[in-house]
C-alpha positions in Angstrom: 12.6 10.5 -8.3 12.6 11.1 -4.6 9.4 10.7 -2.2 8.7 13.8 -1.1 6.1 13.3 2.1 4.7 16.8 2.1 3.8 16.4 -1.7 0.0 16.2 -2.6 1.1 16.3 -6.3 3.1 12.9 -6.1 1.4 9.9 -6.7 3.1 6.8 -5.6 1.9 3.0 -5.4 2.4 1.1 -2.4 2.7 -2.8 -2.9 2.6 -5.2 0.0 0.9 -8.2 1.2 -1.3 -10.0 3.6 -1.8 -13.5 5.3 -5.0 -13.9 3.9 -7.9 -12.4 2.4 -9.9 -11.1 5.5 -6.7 -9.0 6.7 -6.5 -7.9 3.4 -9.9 -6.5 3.4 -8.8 -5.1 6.8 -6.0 -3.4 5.7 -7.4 -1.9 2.9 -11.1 -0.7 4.2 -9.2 0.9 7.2 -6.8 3.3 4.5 -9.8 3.9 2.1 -11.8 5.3 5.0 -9.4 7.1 6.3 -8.6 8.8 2.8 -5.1 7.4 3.1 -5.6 5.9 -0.2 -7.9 6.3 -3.2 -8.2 2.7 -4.0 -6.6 -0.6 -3.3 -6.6 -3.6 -5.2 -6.6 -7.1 -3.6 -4.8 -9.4 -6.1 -5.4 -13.6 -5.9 -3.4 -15.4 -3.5 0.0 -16.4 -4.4 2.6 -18.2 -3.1 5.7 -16.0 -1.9 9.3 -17.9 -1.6 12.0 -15.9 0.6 14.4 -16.1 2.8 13.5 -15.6 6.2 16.0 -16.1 9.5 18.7 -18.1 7.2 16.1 -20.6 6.0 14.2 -21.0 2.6 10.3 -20.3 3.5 7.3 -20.1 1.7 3.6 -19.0 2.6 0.2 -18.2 0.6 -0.2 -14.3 0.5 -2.7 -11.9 -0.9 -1.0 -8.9 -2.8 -2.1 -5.6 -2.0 -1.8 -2.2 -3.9 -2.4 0.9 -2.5 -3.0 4.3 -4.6 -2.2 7.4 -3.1 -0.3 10.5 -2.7 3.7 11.5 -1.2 1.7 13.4 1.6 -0.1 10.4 2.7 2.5 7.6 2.2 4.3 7.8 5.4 0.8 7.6 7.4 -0.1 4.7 5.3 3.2 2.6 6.2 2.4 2.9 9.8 -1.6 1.7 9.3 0.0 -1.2 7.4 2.8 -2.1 10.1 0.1 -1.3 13.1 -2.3 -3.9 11.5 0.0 -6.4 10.3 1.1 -9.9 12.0 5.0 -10.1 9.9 7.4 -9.1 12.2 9.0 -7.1 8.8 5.7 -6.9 6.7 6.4 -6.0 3.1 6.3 -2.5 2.1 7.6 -0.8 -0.9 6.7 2.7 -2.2 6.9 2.8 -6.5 6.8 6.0 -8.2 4.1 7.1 -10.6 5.8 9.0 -13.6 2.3 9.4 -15.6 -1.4 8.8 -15.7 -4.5 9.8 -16.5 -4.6 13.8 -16.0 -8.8 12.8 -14.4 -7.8 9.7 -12.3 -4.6 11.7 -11.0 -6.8 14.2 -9.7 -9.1 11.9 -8.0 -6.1 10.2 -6.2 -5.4 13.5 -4.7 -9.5 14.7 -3.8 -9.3 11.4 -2.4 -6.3 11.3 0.0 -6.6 15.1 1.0 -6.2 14.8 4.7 -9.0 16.3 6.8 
């Protein structure tokens, strides 16, 4: 399945991360308010191993996921980049293939843009 950014009728679920909680909280009031998503979850902090600039590195990160639509998604990745510190913050855009035919619906009331 493609993202299609003009779609209302896709849902898709945006994972990344954040530093710590407070930016997390950031992040996620500023795309709830602005109807770019429905909801977001803030998971516990976890430690995150990668490799970054040729050298194994590790840092405490708060998970993020983000509810919303195809239409919205491309809007959302910008808020994210604009408000995070990573230089390449993580950003990946999942597919939903099925849900609930009530909660689907609110994702979309929720993320209709103004």
């Amino acid at each position: 399945m493609e993202l299609d950014p003009q779609s209302v009728d896709q849902l898709v679920l945006v994972i990344s991360n954040a530093p710590d909680e407070l930016l997390a909280k950031r992040i996620a009031h500023i795309a709830v308010e602005k109807g770019l998503a429905a909801c977001v979850n803030l998971g516990e902090p976890t430690l995150s191993m990668y490799m970054w600039q040729d050298k194994l590195d590790s840092a405490k990160e708060v998970p993020i996921t983000f509810k919303t639509t195809g239409a919205r998604v491309l809007e959302l990745m910008d808020h994210i980049k604009a408000t995070h510190p990573y230089e390449v913050p993580e950003i990946l855009v999942l597919p939903v293939i099925a849900g609930l035919d009530d909660y689907v619906q609110w994702v979309k009331d929720c993320t209709k843009a103004s």
